[in-house]
Residue frames relative to the residue before (quaternion, step in Angstrom):
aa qw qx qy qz dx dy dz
X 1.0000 0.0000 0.0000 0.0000 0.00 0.00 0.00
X 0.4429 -0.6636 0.5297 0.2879 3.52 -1.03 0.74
X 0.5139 -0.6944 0.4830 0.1428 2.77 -1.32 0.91
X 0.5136 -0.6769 0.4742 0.2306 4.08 -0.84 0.84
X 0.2143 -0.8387 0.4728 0.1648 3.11 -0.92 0.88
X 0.3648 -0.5530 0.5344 0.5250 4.19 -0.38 0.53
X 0.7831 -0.3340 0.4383 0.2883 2.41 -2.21 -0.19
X 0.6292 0.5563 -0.3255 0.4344 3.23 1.11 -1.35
X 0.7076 0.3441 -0.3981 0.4716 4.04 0.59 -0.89
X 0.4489 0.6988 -0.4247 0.3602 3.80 0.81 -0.24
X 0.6916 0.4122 -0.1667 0.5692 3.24 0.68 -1.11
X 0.6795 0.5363 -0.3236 0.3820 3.59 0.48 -0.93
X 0.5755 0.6903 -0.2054 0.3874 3.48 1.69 -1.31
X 0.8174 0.3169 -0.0572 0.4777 2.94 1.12 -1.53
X 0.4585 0.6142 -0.5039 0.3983 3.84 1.97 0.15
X 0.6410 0.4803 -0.3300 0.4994 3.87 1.58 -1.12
X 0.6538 0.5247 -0.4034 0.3669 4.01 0.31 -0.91
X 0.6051 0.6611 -0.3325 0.2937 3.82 0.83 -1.04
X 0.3867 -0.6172 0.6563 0.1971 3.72 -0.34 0.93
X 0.6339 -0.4752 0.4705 0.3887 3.39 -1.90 0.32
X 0.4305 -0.5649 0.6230 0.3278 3.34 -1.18 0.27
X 0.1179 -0.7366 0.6405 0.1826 4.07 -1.03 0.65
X 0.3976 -0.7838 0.4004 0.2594 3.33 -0.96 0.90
X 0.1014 -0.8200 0.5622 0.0339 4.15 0.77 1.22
X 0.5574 0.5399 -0.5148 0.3643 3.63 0.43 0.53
X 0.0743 -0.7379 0.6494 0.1683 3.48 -1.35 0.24
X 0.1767 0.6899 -0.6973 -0.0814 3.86 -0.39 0.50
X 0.5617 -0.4587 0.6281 0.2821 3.34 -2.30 0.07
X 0.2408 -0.7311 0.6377 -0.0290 3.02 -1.63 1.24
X 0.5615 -0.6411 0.3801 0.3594 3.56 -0.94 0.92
X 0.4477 0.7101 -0.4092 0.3577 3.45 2.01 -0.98
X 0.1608 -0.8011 0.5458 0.1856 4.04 -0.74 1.15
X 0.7317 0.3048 -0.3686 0.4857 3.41 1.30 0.46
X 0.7310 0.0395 -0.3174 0.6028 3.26 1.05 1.41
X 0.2626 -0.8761 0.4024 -0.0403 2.97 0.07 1.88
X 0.7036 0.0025 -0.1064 0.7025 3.56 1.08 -0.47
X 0.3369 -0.6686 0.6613 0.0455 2.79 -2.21 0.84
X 0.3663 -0.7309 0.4715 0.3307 3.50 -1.47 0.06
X 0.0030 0.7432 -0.6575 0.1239 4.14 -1.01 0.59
X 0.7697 -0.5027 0.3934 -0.0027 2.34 -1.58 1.41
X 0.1267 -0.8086 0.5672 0.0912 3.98 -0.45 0.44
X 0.6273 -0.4478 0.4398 0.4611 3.54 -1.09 0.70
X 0.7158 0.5256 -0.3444 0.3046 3.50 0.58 -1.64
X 0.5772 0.4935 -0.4321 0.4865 4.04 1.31 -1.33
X 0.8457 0.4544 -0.2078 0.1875 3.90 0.05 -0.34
X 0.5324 0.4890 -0.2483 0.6449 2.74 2.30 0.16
X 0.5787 0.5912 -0.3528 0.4371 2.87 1.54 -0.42
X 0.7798 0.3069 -0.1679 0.5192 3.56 0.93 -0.10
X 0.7955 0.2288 -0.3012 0.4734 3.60 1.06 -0.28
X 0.2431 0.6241 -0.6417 0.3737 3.90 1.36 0.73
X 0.7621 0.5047 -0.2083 0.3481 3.59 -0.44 -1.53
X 0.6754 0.2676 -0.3904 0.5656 3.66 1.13 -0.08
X 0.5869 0.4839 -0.5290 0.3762 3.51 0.68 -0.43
X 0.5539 0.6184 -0.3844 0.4037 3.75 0.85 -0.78
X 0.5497 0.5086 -0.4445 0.4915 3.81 0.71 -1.40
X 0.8829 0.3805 -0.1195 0.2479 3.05 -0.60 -2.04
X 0.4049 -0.7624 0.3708 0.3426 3.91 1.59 -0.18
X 0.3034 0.7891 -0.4586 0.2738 3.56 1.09 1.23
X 0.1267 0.7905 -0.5770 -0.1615 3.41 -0.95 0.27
X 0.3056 -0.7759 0.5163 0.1950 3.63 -0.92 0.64
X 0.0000 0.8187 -0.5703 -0.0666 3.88 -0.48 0.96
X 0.2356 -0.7442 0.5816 0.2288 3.68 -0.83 0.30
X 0.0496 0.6945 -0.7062 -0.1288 3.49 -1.65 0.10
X 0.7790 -0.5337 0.3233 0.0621 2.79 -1.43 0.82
X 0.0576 -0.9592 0.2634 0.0853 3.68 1.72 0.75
X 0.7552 -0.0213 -0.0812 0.6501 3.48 1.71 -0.36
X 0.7318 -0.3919 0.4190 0.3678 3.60 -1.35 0.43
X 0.1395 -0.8929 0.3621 0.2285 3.68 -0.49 0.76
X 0.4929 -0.6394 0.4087 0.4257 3.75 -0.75 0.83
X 0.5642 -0.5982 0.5515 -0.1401 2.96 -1.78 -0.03
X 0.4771 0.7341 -0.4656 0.1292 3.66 0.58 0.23
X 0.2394 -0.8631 0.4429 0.0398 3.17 -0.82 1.24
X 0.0213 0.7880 -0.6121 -0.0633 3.83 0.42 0.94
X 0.8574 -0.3257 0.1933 0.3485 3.40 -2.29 -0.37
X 0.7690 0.2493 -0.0877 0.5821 3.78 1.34 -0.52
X 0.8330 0.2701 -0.0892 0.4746 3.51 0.97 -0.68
X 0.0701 -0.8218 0.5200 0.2221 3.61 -1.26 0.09
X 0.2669 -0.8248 0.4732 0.1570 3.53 -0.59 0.80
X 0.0394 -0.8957 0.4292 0.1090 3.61 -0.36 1.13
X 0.3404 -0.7679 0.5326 0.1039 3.72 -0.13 1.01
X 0.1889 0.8061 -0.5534 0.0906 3.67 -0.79 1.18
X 0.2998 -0.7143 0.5520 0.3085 3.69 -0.57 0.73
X 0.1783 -0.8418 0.5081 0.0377 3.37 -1.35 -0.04
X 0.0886 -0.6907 0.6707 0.2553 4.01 0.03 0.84
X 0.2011 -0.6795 0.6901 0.1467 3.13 -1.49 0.54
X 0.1582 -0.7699 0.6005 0.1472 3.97 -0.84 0.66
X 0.0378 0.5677 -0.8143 -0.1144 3.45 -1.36 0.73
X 0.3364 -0.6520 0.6777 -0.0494 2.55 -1.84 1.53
X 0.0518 -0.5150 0.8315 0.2019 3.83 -1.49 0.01
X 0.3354 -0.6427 0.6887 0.0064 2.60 -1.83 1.66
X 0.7574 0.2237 -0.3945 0.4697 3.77 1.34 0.45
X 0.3991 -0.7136 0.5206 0.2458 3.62 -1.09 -0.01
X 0.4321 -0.8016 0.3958 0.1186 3.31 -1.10 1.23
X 0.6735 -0.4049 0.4492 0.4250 3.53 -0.91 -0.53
X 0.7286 0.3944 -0.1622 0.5360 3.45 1.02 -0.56
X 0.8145 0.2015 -0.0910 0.5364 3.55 1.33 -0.53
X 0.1462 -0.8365 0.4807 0.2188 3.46 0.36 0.56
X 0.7937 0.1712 -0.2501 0.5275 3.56 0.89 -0.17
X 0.7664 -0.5546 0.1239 0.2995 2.67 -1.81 1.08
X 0.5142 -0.6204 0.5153 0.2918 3.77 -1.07 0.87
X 0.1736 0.7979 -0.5769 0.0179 3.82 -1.19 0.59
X 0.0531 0.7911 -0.5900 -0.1525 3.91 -0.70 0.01
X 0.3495 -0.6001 0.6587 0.2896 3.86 -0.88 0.51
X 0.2007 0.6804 -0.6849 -0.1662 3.05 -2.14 -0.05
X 0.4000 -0.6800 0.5759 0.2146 3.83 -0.59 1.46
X 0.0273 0.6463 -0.7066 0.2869 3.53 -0.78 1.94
X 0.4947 -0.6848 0.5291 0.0794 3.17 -1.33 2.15
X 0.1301 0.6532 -0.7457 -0.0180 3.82 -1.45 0.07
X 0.0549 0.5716 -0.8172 -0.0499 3.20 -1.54 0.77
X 0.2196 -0.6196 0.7477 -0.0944 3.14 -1.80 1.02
X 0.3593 -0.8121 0.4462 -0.1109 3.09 -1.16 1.49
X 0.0816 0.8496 -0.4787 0.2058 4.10 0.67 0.60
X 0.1817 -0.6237 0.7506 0.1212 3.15 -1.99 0.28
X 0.7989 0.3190 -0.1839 0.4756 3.22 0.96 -0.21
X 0.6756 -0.6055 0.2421 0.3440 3.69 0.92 1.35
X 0.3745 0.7748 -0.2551 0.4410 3.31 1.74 1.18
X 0.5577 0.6700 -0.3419 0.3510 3.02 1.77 -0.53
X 0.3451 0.6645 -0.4950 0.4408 4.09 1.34 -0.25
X 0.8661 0.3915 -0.0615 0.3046 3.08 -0.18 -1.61
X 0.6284 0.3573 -0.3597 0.5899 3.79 1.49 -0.31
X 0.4042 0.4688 -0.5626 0.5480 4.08 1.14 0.03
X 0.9265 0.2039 -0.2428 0.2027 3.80 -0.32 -0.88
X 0.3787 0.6485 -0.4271 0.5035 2.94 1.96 0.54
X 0.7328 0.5004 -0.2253 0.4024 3.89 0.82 -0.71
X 0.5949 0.6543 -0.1751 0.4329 2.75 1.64 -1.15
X 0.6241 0.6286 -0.0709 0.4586 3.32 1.63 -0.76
X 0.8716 0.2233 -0.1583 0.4067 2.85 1.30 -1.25
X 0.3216 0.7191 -0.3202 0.5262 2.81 2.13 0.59
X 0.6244 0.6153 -0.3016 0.3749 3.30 1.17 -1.00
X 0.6943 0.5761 -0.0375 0.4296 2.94 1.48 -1.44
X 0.6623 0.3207 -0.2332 0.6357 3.29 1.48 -0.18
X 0.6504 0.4239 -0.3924 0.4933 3.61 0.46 0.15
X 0.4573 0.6357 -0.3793 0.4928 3.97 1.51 -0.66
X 0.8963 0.3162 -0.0325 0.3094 3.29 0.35 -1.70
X 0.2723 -0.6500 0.5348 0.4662 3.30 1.80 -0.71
X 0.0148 -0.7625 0.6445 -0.0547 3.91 -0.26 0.51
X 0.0072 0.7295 -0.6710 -0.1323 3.28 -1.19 0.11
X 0.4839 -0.6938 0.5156 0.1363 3.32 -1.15 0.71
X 0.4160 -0.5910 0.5604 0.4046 3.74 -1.23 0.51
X 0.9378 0.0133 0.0802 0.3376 3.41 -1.58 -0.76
X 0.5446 -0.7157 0.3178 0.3002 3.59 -0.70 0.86
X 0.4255 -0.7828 0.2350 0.3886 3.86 -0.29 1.07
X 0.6293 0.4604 -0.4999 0.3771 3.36 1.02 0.56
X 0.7427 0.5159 -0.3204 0.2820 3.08 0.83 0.38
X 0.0352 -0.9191 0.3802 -0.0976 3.41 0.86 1.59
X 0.5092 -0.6932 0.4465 0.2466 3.31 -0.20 1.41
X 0.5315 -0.6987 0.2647 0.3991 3.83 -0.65 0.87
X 0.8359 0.3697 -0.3242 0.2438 3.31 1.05 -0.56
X 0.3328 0.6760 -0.4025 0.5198 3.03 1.64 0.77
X 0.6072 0.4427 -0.3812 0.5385 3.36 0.96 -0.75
X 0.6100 0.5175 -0.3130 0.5120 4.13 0.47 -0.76
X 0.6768 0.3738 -0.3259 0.5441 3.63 0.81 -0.77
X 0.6490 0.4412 -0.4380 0.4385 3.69 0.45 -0.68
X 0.7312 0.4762 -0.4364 0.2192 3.62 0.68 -0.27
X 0.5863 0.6439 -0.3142 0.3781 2.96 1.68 -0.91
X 0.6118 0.4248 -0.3833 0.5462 3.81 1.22 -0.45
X 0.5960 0.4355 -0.5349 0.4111 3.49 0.48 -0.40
X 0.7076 0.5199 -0.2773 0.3901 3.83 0.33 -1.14
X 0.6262 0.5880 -0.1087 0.5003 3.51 1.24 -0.64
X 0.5043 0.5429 -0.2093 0.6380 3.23 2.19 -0.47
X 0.8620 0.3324 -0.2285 0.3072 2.86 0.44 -1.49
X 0.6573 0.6234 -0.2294 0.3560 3.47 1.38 -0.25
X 0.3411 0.7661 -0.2000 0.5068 2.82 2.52 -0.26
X 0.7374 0.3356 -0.1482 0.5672 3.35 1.29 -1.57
X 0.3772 0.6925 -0.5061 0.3495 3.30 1.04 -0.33
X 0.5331 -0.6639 0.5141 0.1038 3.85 -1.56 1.61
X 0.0640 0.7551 -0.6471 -0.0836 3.79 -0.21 0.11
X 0.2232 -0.7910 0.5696 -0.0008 3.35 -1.07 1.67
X 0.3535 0.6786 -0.5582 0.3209 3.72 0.59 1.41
């Protein structure tokens, strides 16, 4: 019979098995002599650490550890939210009949005009959680955006912005 793993080798399993994380994000920087950068997406980091949590029977739940803030300037609002994160084992070992679990309390602030900023705090918060759990490493530094990525980030940015764009007929 195989033998159970704690929680502690669980995690350890899945800090070696994890591929690099690739940063597929492009966002714009105020920087005018490096306007856009590269970052990570919730999706690049589930994309690699769902399928081990599945092997190894993990699940990760958050709660909400303090009331979130609010800041509300002339165009934007910035919402600040802590977060306990839980990994759980969803089996029990030989050594632990009940179920293994550790918390860790991981910030997110999330930025919005449009009353979104909740949900990008606990969207970051999350995937921060997930990269500090596992030790992740990342591919290529985020200032260093290969050119045609940098041409592709514009065309979605521009392709955004014309999306919001008002049409007065």
């Amino acid at each position: 019979m195989k033998k159970k793993l704690t929680l502690s080798e669980k995690i350890f399993a899945i800090t070696n098995a994890c591929s690099i994380i690739q940063r597929n994000g492009i966002g714009e920087s105020s920087n005018l002599e490096k306007p856009l950068f590269a970052y990570a997406k919730i999706e690049d980091v589930l994309a690699v650490v769902n399928p081990l949590l599945k092997r190894y029977k993990l699940i990760l739940t958050g709660n909400v550890a303090k009331e979130p803030v609010t800041h509300v300037g002339k165009t934007w609002a910035t919402t600040e939210a802590l977060v306990d994160w839980t990994l759980e084992d969803v089996e029990s070992n030989n050594l632990t009949p009940l179920r293994e679990s550790r918390t860790w309390r991981v910030p997110g602030c999330g930025s919005d005009d449009q009353g979104k900023g909740i949900y990008k705090a606990l969207t970051g918060s999350r995937k921060y959680a997930l990269v500090l759990i596992f030790n992740l490493k990342f591919g290529d530094e985020p200032e260093e955006v290969h050119s045609e990525r940098v041409e592709q980030g514009r065309a979605d940015n521009k392709s955004a912005d014309d999306s919001k764009a008002v049409r007065a007929d």
